[in-house]
Legacy VTK file of the C-alpha trace (Angstrom):
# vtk DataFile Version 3.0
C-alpha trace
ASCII
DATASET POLYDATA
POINTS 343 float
-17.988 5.190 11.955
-21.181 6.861 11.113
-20.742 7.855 7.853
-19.344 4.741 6.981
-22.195 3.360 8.264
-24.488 5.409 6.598
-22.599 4.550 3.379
-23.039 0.829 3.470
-26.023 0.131 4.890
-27.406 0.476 1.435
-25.049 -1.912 -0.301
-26.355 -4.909 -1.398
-22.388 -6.235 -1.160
-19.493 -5.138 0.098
-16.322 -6.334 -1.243
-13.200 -6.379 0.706
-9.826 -7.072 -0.767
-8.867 -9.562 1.466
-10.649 -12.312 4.000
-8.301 -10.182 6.577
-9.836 -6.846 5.717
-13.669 -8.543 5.714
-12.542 -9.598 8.787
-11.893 -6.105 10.136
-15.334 -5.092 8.726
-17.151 -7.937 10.453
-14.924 -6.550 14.121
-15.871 -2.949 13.697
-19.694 -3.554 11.832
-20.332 -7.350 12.859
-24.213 -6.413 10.946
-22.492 -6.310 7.907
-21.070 -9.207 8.052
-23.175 -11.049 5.700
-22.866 -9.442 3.107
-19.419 -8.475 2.815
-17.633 -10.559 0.125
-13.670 -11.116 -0.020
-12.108 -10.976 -3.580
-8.577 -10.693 -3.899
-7.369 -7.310 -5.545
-5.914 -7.552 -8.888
-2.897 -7.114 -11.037
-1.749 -6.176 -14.161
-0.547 -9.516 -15.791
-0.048 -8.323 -18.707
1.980 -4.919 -18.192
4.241 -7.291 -15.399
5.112 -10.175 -16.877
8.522 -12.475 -17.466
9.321 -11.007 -20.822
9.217 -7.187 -19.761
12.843 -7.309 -18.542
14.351 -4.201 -20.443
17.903 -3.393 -18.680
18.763 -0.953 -21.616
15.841 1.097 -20.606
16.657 1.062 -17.380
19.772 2.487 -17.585
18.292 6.245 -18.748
17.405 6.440 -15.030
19.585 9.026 -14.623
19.745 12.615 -13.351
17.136 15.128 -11.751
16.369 15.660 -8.130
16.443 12.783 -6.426
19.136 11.264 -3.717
22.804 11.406 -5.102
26.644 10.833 -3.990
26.360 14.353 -2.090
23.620 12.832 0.497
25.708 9.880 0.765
28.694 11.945 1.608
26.728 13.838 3.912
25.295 10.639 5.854
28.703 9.454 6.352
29.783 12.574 8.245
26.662 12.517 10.246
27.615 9.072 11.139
30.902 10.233 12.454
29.805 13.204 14.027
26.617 11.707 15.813
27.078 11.074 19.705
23.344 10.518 20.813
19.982 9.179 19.216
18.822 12.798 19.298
21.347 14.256 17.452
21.638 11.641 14.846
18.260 11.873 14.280
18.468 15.334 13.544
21.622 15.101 10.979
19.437 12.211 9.261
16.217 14.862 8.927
18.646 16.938 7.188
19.632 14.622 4.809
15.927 13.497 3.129
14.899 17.354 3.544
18.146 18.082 0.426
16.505 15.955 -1.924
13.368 15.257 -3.672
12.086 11.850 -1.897
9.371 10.944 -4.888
12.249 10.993 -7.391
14.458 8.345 -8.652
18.490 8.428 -7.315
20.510 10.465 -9.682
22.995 7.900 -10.774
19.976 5.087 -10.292
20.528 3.724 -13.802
24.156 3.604 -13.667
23.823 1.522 -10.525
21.349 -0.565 -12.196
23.101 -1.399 -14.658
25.834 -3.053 -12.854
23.662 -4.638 -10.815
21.775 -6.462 -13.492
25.579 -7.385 -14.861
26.303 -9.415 -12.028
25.630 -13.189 -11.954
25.214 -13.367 -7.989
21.561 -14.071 -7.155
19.038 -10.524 -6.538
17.017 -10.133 -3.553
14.570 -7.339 -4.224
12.012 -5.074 -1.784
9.705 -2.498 -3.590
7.920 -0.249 -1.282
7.361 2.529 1.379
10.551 2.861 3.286
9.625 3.309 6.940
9.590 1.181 10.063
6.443 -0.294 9.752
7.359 -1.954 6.591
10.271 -4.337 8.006
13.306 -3.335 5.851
15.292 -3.012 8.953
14.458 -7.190 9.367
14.533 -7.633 5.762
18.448 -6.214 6.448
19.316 -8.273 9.045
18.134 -11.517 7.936
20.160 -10.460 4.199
23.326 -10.372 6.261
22.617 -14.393 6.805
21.584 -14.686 2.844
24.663 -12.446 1.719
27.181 -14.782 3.471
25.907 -17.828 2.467
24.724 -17.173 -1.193
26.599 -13.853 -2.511
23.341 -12.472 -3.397
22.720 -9.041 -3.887
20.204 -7.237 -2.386
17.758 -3.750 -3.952
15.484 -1.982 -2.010
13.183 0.215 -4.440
10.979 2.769 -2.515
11.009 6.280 -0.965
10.110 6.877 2.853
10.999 8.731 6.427
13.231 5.592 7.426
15.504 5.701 4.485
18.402 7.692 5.937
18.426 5.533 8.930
18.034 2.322 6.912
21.089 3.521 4.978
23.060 3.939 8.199
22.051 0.962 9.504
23.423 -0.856 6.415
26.527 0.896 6.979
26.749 0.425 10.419
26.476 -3.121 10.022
28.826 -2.898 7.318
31.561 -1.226 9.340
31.242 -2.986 12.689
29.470 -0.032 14.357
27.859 -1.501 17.531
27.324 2.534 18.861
25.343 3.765 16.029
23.672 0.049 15.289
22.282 0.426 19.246
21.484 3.891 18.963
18.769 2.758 15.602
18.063 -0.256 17.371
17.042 1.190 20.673
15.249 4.447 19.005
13.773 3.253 15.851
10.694 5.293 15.201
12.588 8.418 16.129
14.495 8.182 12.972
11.557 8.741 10.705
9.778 11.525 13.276
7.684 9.461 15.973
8.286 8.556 19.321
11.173 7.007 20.348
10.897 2.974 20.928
13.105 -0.030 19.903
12.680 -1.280 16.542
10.519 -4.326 16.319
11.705 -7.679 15.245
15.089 -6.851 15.148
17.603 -8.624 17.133
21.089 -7.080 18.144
23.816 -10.030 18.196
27.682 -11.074 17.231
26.479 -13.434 14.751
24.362 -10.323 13.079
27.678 -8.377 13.236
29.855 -10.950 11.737
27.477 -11.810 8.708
27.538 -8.501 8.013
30.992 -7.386 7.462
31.083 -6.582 3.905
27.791 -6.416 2.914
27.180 -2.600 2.429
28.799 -3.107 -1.406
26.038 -6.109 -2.116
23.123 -3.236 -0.925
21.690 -0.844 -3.222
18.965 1.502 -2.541
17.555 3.668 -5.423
14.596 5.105 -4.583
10.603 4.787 -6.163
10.127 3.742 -9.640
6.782 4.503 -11.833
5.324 1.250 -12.728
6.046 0.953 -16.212
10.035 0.994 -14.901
9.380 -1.405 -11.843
7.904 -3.776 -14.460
11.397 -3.710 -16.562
12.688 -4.364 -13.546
10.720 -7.014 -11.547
12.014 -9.947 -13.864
15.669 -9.322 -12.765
15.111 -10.853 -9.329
15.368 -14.010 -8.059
13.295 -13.693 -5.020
10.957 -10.666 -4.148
10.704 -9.477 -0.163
7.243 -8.133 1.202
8.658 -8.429 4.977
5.716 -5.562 6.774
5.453 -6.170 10.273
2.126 -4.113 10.191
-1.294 -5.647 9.414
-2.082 -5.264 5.772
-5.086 -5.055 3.344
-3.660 -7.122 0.960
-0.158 -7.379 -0.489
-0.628 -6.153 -4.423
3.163 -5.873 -4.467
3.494 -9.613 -3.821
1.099 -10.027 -6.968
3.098 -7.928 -9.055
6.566 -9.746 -8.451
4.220 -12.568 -9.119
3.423 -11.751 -12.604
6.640 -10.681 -13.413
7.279 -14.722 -12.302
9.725 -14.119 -8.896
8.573 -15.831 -6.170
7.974 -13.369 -3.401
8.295 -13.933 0.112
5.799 -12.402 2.661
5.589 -12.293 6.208
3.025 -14.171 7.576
-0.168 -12.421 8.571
-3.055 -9.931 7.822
-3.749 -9.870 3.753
-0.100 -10.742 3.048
-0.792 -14.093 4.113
-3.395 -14.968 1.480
-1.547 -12.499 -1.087
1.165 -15.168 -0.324
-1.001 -18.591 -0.182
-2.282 -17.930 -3.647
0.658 -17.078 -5.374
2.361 -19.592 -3.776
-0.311 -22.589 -4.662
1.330 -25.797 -5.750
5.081 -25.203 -4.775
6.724 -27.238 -2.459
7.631 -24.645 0.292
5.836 -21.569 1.840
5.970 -18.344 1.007
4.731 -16.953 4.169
7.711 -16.478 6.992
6.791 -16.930 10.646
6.322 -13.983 12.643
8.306 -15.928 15.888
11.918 -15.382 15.018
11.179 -13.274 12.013
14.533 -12.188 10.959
15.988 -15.791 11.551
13.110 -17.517 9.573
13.561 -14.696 6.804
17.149 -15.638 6.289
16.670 -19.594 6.407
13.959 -19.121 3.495
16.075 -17.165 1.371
19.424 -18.780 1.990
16.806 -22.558 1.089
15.790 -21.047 -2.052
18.620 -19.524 -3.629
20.148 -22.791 -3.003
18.008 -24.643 -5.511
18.681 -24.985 -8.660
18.386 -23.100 -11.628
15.984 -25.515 -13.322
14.036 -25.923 -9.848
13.872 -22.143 -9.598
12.180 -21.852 -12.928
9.812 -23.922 -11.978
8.762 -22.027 -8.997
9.114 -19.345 -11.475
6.350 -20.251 -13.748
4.210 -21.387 -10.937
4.116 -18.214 -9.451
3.212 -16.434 -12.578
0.853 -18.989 -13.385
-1.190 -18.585 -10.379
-0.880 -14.876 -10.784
-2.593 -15.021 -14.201
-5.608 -17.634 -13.009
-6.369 -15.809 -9.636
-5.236 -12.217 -9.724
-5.391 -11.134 -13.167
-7.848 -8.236 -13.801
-9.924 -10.666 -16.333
-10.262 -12.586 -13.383
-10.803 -10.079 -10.985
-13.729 -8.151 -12.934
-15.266 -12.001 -13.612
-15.785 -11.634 -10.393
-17.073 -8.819 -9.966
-19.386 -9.614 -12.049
-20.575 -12.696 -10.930
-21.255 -11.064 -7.300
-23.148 -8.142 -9.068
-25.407 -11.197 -10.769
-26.162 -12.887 -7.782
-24.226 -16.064 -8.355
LINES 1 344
343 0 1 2 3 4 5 6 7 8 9 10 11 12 13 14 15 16 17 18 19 20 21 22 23 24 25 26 27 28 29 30 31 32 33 34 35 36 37 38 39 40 41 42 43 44 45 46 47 48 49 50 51 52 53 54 55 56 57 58 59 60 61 62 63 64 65 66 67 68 69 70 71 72 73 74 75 76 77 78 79 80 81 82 83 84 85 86 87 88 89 90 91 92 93 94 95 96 97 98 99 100 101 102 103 104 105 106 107 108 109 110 111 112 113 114 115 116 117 118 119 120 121 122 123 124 125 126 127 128 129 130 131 132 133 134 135 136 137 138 139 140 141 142 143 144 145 146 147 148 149 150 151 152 153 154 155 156 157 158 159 160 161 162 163 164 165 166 167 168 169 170 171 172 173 174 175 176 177 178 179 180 181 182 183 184 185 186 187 188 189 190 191 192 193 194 195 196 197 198 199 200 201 202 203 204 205 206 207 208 209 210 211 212 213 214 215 216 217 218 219 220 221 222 223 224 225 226 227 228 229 230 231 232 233 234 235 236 237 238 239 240 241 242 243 244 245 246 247 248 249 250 251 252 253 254 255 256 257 258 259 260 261 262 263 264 265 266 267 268 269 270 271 272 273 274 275 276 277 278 279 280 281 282 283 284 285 286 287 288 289 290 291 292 293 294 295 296 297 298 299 300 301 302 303 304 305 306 307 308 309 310 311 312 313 314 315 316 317 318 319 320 321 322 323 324 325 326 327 328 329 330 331 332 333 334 335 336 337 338 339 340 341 342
């Protein structure tokens, strides 16, 4: 706290990327306070963007070191074999240690591909894969979405909490109420903490029953660079930022944004003005409600894939519109600039 002290105090601005995160500089240095400015971060409109979709370069996503149909094989006999939280945890450890996390899937592309070939609306979440980050609601609430709508969900990322998001998607899948408790109760545990339940997520029948069949509408990849995410980004019909942690701001809600998909943010910290301004002029909110997370995740999702096509589209070009006026880097260093002027 001293040396960021020392390091400010001779700022004639300070500019925080969110009101949220000036607000977390006026807790911690409330002498600051006047002169720290929020300005939204920026995005690259013009590298994501509507027309980027390129499936046909997508589909050389192929080969090298990342997760392939050995791990998978593998995580289905730990599932099997597994008879305590410990234990499992230990089998899923082995798993991420046999391949390179930072790396594409091996068969990625050829997953892709099919994917993109299938009519049924796309759900897509891009980023880390560990507990803080929600995937685990983001999962149960799809269940809901997947038996109403036949969408499809992709989860693009690398992270601790893969393996156990994997079994958790086939856990659901199969009906498996001992390993399903076992994540449930331990959460943390599976990507190295301490042991405690996992947050927001609710055990029930009706989770069970929605998701019977659901493991063959989930796809997880693993990271892409951003020149591939923005091929990508235009695919989906709705984009998921569901963190249950406080964040800074939520840049990936921008770029799904400029690639014009509406993108769907839980509602707090810097995701909830990432979300407001994105989200200016339609006729729903982006940001979900934090009191029955999972249940208000899947009632959003199941409402707008329900629209129409032409409806859709408009949200569409809202989105991207708003992404272009308020986070574009033109508009971001105009800014900048103006602060730096006095004005």
């Amino acid at each position: 706290m001293r040396l960021t002290r020392d390091g400010l105090e001779g700022a004639k601005n300070i500019l925080a990327l969110s009101r949220h995160s000036a607000g977390t500089i006026a807790e911690d240095l409330p002498d600051m306070e006047e002169k720290t400015i929020a300005l939204p971060g920026g995005v690259n409109t013009e590298l994501f963007h509507p027309a980027a979709l390129d499936p046909d370069a997508l589909k050389n996503l192929t080969g090298g070191s990342g997760r392939g149909p050995s791990e998978d094989a593998e995580l289905d006999r730990a599932i099997v074999r597994a008879t305590n939280a410990e234990e499992l945890a230990g089998a899923l450890r082995i798993v991420s240690a046999s391949y390179d996390a930072r790396a594409h899937d091996h068969d990625a592309g050829k997953r892709l591909t099919r994917l993109l070939a299938d009519d049924a609306p796309l759900v897509v979440y891009v980023g880390k894969l560990i507990h803080s980050k929600g995937v685990h609601s983001l999962l149960a609430a799809f269940a809901h979405v997947h038996r109403e709508t036949g969408a499809r969900l992709l989860i693009v990322g690398f992270g601790t909490f893969r393996e156990a998001l994997e079994t958790l998607t086939h856990s659901l899948n199969t009906g498996d109420e001992k390993i399903v408790r076992l994540l449930a109760e331990h959460g943390p545990l599976f990507e190295g903490r301490e042991a405690s339940p996992m947050e927001h997520f609710t055990l029930s029948e009706a989770l069970f029953r929605n998701a019977a069949g659901m493991k063959e509408a989930v796809e997880f990849i693993g990271p892409l660079h951003h020149a591939e995410l923005a091929k990508l980004l235009p695919a989906a019909d709705a984009g998921v930022v569901p963190s249950i942690f406080p964040e800074t701001f939520g840049l990936v809600a921008a770029e799904f944004a400029a690639a014009g998909v509406p993108p769907f943010v839980a509602d707090h910290s810097g995701l909830r003005e990432a979300g407001g301004i994105v989200g200016h002029g339609l006729h729903f909110d982006l940001c979900v409600g934090m009191d029955g997370f999972e249940s208000n995740l899947a009632r959003v999702l199941t409402d707008y894939l329900s629209l129409s096509g032409e409806e859709r589209q408009r949200c569409r070009e809202v989105v991207r519109r708003n992404s272009v006026e308020r986070l574009s880097w033109e508009t971001l260093t105009n800014g900048v600039a103006r602060i730096a002027a006095g004005k």
